[in-house]
N, C-alpha and C positions, 0 to 999 in steps of 0.2 A: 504494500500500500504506500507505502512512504519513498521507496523508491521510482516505482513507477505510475500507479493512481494515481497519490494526491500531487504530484507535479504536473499531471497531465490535466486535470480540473483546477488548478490554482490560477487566479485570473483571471475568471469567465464573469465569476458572480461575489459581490460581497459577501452575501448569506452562507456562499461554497468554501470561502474563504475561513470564513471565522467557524465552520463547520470541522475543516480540515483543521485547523488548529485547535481547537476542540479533541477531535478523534486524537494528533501527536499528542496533547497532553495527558489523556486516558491512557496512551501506548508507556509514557513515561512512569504513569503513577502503576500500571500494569506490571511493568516490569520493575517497579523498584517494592511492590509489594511481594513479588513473588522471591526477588534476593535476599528480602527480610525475614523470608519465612522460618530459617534455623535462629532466628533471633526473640523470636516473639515470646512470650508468657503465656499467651492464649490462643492456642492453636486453634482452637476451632473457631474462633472471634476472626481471628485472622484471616482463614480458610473463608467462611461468612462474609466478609468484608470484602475478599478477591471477588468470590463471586457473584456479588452483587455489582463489582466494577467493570466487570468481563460481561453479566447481563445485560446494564444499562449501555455498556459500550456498543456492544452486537447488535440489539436494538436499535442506536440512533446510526449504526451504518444499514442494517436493511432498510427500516422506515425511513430514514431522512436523504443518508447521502444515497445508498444504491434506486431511491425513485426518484429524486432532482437527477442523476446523470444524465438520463433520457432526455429531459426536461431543458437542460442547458446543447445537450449535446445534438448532431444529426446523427443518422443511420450512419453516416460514413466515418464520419469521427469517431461514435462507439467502436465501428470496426478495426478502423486506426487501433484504438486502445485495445481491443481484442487481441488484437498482433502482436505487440507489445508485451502481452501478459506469459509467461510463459504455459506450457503444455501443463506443466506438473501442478502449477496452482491449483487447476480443476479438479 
């Protein structure tokens, strides 16, 4: 996503914009919850907490950002990005 999505949607729309920065800072708190995790007191509070971060994150890219692409983008530029995505992602 970070290397190839959200640069290829950056630009188009303010709304896309501050979306994509959004989603990078979920990825950030994503992974600094998970390098925490041999650290914590409260494991399951913790575990609770990831997942709810990883919920609400997956959520606002099916509902928000994967229905606006269509919505900013044309058939050909979707395909563009299509190209771009590698085989294995799918």
């Amino acid at each position: 996503e970070e290397k190839i999505l959200f640069p290829f949607a950056k630009g188009r729309d303010k709304e896309m914009d501050a979306l994509i920065e959004e989603l990078i800072l979920d990825h950030k708190k994503i992974a600094e919850s998970v390098s925490s995790i041999n650290e914590t007191t409260d494991l399951k509070e913790h575990l609770n907490s990831l997942g709810e971060l990883l919920d609400g994150h997956i959520r606002k890219e099916e509902h928000v950002l994967f229905e606006r692409l269509p919505q900013l983008f044309s058939e050909k530029e979707m395909s563009e990005l299509e190209k771009l995505v590698p085989k294995s992602a799918f």
